[in-house]
VEXMI-995700 format. One record per atom (N, C-alpha, C, CB): x negated, y negated, z; residue in three letters. Coordinates in pm, whole numbers, plus 50000, padded with zeros to 5 digits. Glycine has a CB too. Example, Ala and Ser with C-alpha at 12.3 -4.5 7.8 and 13.67 -1.06 7.14 Angstrom:
<rs>
486815056950780ALA 487705045050780ALA 486805033050780ALA 488695044750905ALA 487155022550708SER 486335010650714SER 487104999750787SER 485925006050572SER 
</rs>
This chain:
<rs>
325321686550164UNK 326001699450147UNK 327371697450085UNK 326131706750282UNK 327561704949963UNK 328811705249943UNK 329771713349936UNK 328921701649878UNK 331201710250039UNK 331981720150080UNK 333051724349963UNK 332611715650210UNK 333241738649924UNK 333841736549821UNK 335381743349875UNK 333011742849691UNK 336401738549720UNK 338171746049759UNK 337851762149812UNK 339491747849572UNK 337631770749755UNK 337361782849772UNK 337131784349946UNK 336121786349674UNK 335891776450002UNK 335771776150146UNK 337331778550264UNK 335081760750163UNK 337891766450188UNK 338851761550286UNK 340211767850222UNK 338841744050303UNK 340431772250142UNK 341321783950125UNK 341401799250177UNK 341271785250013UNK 339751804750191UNK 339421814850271UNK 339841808250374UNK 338101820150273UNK 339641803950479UNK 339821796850605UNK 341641796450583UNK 338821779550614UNK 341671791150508UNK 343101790950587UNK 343971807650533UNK 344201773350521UNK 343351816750440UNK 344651826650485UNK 344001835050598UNK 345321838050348UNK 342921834750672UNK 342701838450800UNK 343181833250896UNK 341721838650824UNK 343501818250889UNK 344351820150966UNK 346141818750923UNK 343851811751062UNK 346411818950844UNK 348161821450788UNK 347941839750814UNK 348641814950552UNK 346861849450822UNK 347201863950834UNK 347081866750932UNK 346661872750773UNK 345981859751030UNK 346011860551183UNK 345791854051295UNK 345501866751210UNK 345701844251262UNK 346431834151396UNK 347531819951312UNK 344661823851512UNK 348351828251310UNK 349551821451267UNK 350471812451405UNK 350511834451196UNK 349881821851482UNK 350331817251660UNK 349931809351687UNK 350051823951779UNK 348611803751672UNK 347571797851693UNK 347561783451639UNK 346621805451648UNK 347131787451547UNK 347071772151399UNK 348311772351331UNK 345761774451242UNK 349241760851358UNK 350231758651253UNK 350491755251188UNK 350791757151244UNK 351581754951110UNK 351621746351009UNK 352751737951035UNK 351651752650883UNK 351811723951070UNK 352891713751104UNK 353171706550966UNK 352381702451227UNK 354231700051034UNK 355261695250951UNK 354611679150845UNK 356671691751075UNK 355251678250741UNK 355191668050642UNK 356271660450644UNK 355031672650519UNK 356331651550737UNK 357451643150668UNK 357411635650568UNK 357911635750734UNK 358491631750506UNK 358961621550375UNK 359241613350370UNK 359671622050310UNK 359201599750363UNK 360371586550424UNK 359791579650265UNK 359881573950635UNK 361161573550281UNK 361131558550187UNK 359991550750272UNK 362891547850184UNK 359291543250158UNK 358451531650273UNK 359011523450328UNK 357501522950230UNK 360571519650270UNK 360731505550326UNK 361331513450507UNK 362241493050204UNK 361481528650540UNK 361351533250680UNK 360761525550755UNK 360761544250697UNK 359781524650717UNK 358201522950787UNK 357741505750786UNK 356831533450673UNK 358761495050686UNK 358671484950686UNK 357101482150554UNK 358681481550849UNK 356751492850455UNK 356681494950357UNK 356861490350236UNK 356951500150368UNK 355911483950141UNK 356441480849998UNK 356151490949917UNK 355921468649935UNK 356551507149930UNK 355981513849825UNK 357231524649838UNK 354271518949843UNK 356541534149748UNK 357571544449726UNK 358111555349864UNK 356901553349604UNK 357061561849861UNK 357041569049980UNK 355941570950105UNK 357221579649935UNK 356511572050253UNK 355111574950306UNK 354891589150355UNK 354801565750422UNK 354501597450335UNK 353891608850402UNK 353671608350538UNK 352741611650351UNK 354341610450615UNK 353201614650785UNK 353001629950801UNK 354121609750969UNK 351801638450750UNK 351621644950827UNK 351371652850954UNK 351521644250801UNK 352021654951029UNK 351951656551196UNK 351141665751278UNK 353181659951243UNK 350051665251238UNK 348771670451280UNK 349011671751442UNK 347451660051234UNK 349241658051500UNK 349941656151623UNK 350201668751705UNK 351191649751595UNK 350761673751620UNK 351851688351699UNK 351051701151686UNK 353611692551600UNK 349741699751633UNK 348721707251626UNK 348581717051778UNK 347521696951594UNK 347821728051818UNK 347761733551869UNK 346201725751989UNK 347961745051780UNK 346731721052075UNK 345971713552142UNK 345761695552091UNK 344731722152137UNK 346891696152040UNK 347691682152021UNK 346781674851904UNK 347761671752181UNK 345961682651859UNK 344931673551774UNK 344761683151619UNK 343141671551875UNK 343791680151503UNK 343881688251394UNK 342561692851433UNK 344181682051247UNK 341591690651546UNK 340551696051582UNK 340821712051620UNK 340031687551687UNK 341491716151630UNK 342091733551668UNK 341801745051516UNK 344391732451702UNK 341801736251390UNK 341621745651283UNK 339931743151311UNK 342441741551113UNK 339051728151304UNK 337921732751294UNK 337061742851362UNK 337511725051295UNK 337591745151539UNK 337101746751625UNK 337511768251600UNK 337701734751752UNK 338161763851603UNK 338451778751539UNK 338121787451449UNK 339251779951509UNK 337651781051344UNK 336851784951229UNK 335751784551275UNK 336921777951113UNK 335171775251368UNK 333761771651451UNK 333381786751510UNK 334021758351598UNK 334381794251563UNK 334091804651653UNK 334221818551557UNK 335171804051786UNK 334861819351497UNK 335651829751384UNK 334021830051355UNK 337151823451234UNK 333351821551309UNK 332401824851181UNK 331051828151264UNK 332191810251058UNK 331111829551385UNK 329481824851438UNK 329621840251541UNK 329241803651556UNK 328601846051567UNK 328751853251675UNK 328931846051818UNK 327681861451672UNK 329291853451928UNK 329641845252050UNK 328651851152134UNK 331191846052109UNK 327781845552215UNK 326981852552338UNK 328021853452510UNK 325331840552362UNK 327581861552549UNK 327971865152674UNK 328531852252770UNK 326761872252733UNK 327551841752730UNK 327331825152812UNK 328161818152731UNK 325631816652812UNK 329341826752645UNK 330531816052586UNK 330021806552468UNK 331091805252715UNK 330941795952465UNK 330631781452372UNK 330791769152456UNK 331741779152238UNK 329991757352404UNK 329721747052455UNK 329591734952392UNK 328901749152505UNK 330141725452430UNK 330761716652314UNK 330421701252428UNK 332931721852261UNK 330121692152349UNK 330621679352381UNK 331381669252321UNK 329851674352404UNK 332221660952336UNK 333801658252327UNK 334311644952403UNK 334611671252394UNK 334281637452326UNK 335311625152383UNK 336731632552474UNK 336021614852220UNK 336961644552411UNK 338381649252456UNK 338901657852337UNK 339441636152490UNK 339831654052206UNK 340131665452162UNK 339531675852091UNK 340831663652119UNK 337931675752062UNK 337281687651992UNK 337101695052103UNK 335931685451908UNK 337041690152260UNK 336931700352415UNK 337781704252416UNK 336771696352556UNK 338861699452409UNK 340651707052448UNK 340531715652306UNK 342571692152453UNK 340001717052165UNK 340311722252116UNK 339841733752083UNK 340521717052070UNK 338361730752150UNK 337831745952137UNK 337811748652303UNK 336051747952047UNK 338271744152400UNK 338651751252510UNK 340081760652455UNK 338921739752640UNK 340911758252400UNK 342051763952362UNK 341191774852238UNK 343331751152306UNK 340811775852164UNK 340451787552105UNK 339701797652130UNK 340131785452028UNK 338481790052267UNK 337671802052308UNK 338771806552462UNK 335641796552346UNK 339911802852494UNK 340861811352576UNK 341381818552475UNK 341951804152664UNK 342021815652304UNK 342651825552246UNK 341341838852209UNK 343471818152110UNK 340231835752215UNK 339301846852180UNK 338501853852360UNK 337891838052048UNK 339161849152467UNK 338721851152518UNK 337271844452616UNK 338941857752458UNK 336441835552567UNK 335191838952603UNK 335021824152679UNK 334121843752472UNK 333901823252714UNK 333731809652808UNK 333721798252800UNK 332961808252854UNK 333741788052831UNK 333691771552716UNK 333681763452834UNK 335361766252585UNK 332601759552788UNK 331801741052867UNK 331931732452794UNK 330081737952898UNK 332551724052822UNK 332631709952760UNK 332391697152851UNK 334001708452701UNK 331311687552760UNK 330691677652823UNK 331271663252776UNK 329221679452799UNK 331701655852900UNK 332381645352837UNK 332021629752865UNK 333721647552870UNK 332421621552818UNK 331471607652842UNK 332431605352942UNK 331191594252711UNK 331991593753002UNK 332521584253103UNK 333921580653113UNK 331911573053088UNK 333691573852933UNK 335281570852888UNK 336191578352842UNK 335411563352803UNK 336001593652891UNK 337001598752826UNK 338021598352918UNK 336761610952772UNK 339941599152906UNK 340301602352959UNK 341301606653059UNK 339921600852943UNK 341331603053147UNK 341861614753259UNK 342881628653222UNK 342761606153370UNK 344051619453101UNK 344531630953049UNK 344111641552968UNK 345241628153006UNK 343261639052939UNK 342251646252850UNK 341511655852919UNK 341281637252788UNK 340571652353038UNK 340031660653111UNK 340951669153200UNK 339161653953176UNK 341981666553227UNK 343131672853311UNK 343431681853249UNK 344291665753342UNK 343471682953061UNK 343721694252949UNK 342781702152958UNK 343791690452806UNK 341751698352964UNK 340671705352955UNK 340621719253074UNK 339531694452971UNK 340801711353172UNK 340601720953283UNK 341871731653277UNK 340531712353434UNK 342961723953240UNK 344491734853248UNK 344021743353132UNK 346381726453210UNK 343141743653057UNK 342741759052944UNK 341901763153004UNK 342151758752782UNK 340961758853123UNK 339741766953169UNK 338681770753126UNK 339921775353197UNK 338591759253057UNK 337381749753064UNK 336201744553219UNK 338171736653013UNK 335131744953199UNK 334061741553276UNK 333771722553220UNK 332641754753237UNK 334321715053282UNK 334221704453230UNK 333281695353338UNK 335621700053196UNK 332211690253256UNK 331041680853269UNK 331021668953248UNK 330181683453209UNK 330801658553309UNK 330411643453255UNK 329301638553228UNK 330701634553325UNK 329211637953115UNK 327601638453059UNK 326651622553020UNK 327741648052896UNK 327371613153065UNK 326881600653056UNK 328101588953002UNK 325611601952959UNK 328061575753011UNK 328171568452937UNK 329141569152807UNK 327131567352923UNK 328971573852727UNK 329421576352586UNK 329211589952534UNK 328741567352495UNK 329561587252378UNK 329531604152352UNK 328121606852314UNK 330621610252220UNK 327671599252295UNK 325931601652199UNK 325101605252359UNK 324971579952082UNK 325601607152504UNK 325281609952600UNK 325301620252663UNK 325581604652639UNK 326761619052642UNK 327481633852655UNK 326991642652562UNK 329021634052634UNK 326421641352462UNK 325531650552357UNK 324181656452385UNK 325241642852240UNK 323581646252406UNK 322501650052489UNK 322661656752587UNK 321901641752529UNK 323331657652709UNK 323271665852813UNK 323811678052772UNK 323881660852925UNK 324781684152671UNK 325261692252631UNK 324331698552536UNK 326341688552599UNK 323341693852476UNK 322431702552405UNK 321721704052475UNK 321881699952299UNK 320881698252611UNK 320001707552681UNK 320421717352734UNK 319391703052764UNK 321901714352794UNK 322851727452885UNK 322601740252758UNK 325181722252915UNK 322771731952625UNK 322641749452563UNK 321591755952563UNK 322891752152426UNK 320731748952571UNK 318911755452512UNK 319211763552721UNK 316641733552462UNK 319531758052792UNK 319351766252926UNK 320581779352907UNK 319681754453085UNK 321201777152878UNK 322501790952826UNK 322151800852711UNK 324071783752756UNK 322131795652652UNK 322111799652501UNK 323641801252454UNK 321241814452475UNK 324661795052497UNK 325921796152463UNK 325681787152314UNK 327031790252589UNK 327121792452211UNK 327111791252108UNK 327591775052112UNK 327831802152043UNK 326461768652020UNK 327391754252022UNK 328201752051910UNK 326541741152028UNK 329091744451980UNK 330411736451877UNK 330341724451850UNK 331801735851928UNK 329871715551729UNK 329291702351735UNK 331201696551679UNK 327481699151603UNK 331391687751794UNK 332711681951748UNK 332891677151595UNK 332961669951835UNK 331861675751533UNK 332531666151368UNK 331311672851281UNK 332431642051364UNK 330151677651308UNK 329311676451205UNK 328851694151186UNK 328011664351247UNK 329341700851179UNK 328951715551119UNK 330251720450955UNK 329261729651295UNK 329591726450900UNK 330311730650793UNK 331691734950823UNK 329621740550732UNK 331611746850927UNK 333011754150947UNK 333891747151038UNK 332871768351004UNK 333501734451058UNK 334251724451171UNK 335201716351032UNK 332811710851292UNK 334391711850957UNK 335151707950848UNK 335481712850730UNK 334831699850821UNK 335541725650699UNK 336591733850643UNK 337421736450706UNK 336361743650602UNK 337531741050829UNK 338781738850908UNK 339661727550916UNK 338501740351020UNK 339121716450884UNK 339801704650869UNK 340411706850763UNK 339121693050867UNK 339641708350636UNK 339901705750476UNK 341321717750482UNK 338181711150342UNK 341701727350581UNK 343031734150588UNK 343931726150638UNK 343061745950662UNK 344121714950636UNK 345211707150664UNK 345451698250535UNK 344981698850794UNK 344581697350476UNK 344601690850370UNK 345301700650233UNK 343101686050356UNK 344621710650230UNK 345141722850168UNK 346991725450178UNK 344281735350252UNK 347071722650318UNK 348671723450410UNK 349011710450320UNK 348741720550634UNK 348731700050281UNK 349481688350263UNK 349721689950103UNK 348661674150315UNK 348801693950046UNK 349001701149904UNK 350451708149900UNK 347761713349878UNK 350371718649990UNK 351491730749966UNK 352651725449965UNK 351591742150069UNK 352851715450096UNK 354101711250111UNK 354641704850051UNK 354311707450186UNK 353861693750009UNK 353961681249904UNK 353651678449771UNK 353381672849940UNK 352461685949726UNK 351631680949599UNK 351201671049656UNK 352291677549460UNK 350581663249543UNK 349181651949527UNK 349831639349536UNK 348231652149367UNK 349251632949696UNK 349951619949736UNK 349051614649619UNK 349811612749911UNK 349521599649616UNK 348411589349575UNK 347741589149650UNK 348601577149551UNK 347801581349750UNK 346791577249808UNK 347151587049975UNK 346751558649799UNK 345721589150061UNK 345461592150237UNK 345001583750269UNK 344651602650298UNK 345541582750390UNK 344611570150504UNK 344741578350596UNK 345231552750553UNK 342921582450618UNK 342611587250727UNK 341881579450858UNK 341971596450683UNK 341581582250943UNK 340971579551048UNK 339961586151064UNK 341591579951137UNK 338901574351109UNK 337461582351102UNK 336701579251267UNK 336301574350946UNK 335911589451309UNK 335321591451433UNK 333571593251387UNK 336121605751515UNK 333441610251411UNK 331911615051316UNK 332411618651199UNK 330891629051371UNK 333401619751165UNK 333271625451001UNK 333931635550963UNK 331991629750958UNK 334261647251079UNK 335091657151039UNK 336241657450968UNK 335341661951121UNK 336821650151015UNK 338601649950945UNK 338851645650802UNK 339641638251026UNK 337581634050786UNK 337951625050617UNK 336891638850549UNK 337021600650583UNK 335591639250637UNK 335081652150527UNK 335891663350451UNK 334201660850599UNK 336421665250571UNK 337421681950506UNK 338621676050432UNK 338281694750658UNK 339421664150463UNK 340531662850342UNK 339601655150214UNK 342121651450398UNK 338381650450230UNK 338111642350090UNK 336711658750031UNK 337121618550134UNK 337361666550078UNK 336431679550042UNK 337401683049930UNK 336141693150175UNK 338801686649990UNK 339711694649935UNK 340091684149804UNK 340971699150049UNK 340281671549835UNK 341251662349741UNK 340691658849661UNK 341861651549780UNK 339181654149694UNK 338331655449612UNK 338101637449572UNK 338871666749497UNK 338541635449416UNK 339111628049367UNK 340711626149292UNK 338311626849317UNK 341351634149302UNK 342511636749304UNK 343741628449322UNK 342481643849369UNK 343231625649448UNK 343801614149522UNK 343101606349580UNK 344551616849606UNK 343561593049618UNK 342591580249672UNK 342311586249869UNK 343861559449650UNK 341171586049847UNK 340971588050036UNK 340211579250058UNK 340271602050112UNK 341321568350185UNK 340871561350244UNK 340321561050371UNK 341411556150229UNK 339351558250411UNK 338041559150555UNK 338941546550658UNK 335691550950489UNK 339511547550745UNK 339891538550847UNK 338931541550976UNK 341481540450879UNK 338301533951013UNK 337731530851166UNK 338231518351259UNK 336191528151152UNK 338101519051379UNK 338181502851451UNK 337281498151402UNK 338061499651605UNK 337201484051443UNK 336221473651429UNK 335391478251518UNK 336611459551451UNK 335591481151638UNK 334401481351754UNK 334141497751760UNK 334981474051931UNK 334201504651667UNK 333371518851660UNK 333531523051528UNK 333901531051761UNK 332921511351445UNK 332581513851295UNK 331061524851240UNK 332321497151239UNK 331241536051235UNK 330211543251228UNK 330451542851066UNK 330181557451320UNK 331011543951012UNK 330861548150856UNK 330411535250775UNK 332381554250789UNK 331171525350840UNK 331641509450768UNK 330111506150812UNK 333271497150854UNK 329081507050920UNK 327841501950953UNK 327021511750800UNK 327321506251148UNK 326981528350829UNK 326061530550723UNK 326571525650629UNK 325701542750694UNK 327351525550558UNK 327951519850425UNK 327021508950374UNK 329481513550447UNK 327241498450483UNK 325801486150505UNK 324501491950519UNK 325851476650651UNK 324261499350566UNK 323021499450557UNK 322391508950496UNK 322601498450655UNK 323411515950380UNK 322681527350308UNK 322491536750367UNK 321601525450262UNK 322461541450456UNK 322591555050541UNK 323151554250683UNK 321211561350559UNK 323161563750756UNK 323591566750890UNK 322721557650970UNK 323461582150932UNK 323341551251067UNK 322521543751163UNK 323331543151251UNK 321971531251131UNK 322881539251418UNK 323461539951521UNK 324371528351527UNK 322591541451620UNK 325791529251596UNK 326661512951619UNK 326561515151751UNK 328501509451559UNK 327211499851809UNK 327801500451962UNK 328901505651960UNK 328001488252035UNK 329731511052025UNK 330971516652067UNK 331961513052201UNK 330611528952077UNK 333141507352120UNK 333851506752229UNK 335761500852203UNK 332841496452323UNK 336131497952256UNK 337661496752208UNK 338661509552258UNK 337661496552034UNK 339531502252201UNK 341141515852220UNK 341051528552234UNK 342131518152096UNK 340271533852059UNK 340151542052029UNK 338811555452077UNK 340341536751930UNK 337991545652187UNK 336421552452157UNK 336521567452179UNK 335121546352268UNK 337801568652279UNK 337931587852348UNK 337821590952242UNK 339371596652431UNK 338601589652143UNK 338541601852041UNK 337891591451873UNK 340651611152025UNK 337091588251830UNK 336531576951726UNK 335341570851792UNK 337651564551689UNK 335221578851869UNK 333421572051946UNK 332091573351907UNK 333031577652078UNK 331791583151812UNK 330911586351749UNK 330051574751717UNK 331361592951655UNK 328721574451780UNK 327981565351719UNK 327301563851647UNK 327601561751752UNK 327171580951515UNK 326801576151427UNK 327761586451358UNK 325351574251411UNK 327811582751221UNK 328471592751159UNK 327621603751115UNK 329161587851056UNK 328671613551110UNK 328061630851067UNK 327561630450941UNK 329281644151060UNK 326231636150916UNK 325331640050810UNK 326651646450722UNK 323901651450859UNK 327091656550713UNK 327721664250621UNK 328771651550558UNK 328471678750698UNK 329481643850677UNK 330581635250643UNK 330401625550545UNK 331021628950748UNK 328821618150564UNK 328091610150511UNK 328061614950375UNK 326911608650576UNK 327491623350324UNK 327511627050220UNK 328471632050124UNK 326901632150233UNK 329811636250194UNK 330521639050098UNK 331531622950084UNK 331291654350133UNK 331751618450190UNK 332381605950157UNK 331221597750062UNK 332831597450302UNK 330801595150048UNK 329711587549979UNK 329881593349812UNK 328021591450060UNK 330021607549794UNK 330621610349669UNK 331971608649612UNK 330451620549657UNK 332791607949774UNK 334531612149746UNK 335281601049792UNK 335191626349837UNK 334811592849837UNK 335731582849885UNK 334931570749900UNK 336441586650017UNK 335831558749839UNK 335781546349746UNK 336161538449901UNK 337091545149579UNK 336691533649956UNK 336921525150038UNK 336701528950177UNK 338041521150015UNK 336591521350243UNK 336191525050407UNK 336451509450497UNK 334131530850419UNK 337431510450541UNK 338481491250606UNK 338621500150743UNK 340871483250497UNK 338261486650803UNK 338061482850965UNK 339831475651000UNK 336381467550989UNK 339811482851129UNK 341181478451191UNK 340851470451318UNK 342181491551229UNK 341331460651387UNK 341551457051502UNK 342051464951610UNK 342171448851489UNK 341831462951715UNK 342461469151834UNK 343791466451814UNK 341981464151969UNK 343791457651859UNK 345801446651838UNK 346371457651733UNK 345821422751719UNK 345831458451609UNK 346931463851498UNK 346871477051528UNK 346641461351333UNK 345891483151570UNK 345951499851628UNK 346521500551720UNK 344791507451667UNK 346951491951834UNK 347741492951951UNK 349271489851883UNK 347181481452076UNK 349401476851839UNK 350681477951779UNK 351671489151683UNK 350541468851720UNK 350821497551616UNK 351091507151507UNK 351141516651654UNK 349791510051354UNK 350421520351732UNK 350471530651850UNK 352101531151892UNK 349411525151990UNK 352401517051920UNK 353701513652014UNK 355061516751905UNK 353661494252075UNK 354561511551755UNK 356121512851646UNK 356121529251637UNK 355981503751440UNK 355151537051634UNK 355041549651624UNK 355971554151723UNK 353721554151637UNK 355861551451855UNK 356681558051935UNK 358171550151967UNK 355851560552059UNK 358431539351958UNK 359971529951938UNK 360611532851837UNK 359921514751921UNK 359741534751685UNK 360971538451594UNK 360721545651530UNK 361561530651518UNK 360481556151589UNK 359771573051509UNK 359201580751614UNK 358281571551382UNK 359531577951756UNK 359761583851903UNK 358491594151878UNK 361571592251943UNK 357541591451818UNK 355821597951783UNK 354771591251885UNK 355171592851602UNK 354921605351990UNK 354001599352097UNK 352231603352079UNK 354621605952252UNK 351711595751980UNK 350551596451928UNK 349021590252020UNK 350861589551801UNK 348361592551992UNK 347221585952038UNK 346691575251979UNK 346351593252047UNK 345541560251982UNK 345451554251967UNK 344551556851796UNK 345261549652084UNK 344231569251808UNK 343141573051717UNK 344071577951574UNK 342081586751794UNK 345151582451623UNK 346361585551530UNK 347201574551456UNK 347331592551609UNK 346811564451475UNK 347741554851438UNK 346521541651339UNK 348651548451611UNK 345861542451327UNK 345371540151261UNK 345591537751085UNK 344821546151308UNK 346261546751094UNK 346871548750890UNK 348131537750900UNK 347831571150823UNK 348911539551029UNK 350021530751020UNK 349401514251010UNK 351021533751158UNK 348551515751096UNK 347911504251141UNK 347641496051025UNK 346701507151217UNK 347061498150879UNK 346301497750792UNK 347281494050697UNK 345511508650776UNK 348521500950668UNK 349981490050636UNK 350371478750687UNK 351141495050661UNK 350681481250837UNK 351131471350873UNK 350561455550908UNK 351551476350948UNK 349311459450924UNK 348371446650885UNK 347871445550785UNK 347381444350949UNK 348531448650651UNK 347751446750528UNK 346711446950450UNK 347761441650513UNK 346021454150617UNK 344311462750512UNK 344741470050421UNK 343121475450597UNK 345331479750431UNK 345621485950295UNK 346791483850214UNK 345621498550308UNK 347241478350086UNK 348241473450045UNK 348931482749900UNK 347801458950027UNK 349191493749941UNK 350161502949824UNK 350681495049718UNK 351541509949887UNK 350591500649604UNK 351551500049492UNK 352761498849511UNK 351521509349420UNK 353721494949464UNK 355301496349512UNK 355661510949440UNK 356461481649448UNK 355221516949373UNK 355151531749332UNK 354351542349374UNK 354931532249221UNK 353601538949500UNK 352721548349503UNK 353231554749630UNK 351251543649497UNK 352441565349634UNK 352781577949721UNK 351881578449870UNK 352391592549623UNK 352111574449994UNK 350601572850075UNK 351041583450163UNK 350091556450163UNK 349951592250225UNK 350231602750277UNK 349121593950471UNK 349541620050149UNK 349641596050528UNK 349481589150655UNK 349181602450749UNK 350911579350701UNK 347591604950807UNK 347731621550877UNK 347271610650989UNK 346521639750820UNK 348401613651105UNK 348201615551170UNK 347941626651305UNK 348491609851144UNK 346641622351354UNK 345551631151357UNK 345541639651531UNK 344061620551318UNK 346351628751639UNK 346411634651741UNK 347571629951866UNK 345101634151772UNK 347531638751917UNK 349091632452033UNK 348201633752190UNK 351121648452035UNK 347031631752216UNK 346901632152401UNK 346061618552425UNK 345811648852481UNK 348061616752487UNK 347221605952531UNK 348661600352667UNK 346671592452363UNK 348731593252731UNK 349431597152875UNK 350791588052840UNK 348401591453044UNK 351941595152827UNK 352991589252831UNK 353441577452842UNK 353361592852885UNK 352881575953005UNK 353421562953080UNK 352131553353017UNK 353521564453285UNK 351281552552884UNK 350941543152860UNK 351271534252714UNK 349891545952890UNK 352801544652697UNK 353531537652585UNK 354761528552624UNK 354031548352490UNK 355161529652744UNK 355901519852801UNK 355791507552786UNK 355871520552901UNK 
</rs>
């Protein structure tokens, strides 16, 4: 399927005309690279972070509901954590009911969010490919509307409005380094950017869903596990994601735990950015030299989410 500009421009002046409260428009910062300890011109951090339920999952999930009718029995979602907090937070701004099913590992601060929006929160196995399963039979017994965290169209046009946001503020980085889970987030900015700009696919090593199909020519199941799995747990990547990265984006580099934890910790010591493990990833990818900029080039760094528990940046 291919998502086109037009999509995700509708999407976003619905919400710039009416939920402006809602979905914001966070901020772009600018820095010299050598900020950031950098050999290039500039880095971009987009601060998705400050998103409305701390993640950029709040535009998909919202567009998720906007576009679909709602039944009486609410929406129902399963969720490492921020696609639950994020459509628990939109079906409280519309009102209506929301179950969210979560793996084993998601957590505690996460599920603690969940419940403070009022949310019906479930533990649905093991992992997320578990938590999926139990959440699609719960629907066939409801008939509540489902919200697939990464892989429906209007989940990632809602994304591709942050990307749209990075346009407005900035114009055309060189290069993005995104972070990848099922697919939502690189789908919708390598929807909008296209080829335009370079979009780069970042995963861990130990929950490589894109970097496995890549190998093997299509989607196939990985093991999962590491830093990142709450929110990058996906064990396989999203059909829609699959396919448009496969047209739109040229590279796809594996990070270590160590360098995603380390980029976690400089994020918040010298740029006081209390991010999640899943957010730091783009930094990660500089600072260990997977990805190595031009000394002229422009890298736009989205980071993607902030829940994750204080006292574990100490």
């Amino acid at each position: 399927m291919v998502i086109d500009c037009y999509q995700i421009e509708s999407c976003k002046r619905t919400f710039d005309e009416r939920y402006s409260h809602f979905i914001y428009q966070t901020p772009l910062w600018k820095l010299p690279g050598k900020a950031l300890g950098v050999d290039c011109a500039e880095v971009w951090l987009k601060l998705e972070h400050l998103q409305t339920g701390g993640s950029f999952k709040a535009r998909g999930m919202l567009n998720r509901l906007l576009c679909q009718p709602i039944p009486p029995s609410g929406v129902i979602v399963a969720s490492g954590g921020n696609a639950g907090i994020a459509t628990a937070a939109a079906a409280r701004e519309l009102g209506v009911p929301c179950e969210v099913f979560v793996p084993d590992l998601s957590s505690p601060a996460k599920r603690a969010r969940l419940a403070a929006l009022g949310a019906r929160v479930v533990v649905g196995g093991a992992a997320y490919a578990e938590a999926l399963q139990a959440c699609l039979a719960r629907q066939q017994e409801t008939g509540a509307l489902l919200t697939h965290a990464y892989d429906q169209p209007e989940v990632l046009i809602g994304a591709g409005t942050m990307a749209l946001e990075i346009e407005q503020q900035g114009g055309l980085p060189d290069s993005l380094l995104v972070s990848v889970g099922g697919g939502g987030l690189i789908g919708g900015v390598a929807s909008w950017f296209g080829k335009r700009s370079r979009v780069v696919a970042l995963e861990p090593e130990l929950a490589p869903a894109l970097f496995r199909a890549r190998e093997a020519g299509r989607p196939v199941d990985v093991e999962v596990s590491g830093i990142a799995a709450d929110s990058l747990g996906a064990r396989r990547i999203g059909s829609l994601a699959w396919d448009i990265t496969q047209a739109q984006v040229r590279d796809a580099l594996l990070l270590t735990d160590e360098s995603i934890r380390a980029a976690q910790l400089w994020l918040w010591k010298e740029l006081k950015l209390a991010v999640e493990p899943a957010a730091a990833l783009p930094l990660a990818a500089l600072h260990s030299g997977r990805y190595v900029p031009r000394t002229d080039e422009t890298v736009c760094l989205v980071i993607c989410g902030a829940n994750v528990d204080p006292a574990s940046l100490n």
